[in-house]
N, C-alpha and C positions, 0 to 999 in steps of 0.2 A: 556068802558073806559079802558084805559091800563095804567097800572102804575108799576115805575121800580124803580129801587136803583141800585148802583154801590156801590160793596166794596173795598172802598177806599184803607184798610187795604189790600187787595190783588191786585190790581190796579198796576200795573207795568208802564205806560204811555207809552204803544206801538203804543196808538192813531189810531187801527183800529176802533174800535167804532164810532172817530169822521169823521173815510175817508171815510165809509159807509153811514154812517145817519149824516153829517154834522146839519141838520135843530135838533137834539136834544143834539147830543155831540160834546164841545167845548174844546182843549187845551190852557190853561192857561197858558202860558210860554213853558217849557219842562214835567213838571211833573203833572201839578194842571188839574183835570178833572172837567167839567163844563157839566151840563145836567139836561134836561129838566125831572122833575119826574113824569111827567102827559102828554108826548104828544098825539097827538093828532093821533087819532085810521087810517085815512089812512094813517099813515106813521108805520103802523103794520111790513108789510112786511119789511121794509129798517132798523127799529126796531129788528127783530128776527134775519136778517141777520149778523147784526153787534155786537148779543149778542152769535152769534155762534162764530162771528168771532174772540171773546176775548180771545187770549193766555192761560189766568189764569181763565177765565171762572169767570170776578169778576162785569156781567152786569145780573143782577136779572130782569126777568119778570113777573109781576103776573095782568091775567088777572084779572076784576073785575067787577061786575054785577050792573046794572044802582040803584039798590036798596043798595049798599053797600053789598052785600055779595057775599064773594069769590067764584066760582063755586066750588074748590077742598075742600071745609072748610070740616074738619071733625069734630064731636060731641067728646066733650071730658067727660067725667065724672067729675062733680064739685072735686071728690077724689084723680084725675089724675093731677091736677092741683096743682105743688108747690108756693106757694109764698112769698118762703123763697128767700131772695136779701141778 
């Protein structure tokens, strides 16, 4: 399963995302980015290429494992862990 996020906050609407990988990113007028957060694993390739190809570098990929856990997850110490907001 591959699953990705766009930051929006850094997201400029250069719109190569959508020219590469149309079948998951969608321009919404001039500015507004539309995209699929869960697609679907053959479209990996057309997927990594389009998140190379973002200017700002604002297309997040993170694979993820049928069982819900991240490959890269690292073990954090309960101590390491703020959860001050």
């Amino acid at each position: 399963m591959v699953r990705i996020a766009v930051d929006l906050n850094r997201c400029q609407g250069y719109a190569q995302c959508a020219f590469l990988a149309p079948e998951i990113f969608t321009m919404h007028g001039d500015e507004a980015l539309l995209y699929d957060p869960e697609p679907d694993e053959a479209l990996r390739e057309k997927l990594d290429r389009a998140a190379a190809a973002c200017p700002v570098q604002a297309v997040l990929v993170d694979a993820v494992e049928p069982d819900g856990v991240e490959p890269d997850a690292v073990d954090v110490p309960a101590e390491g862990v703020s959860h001050a907001r």
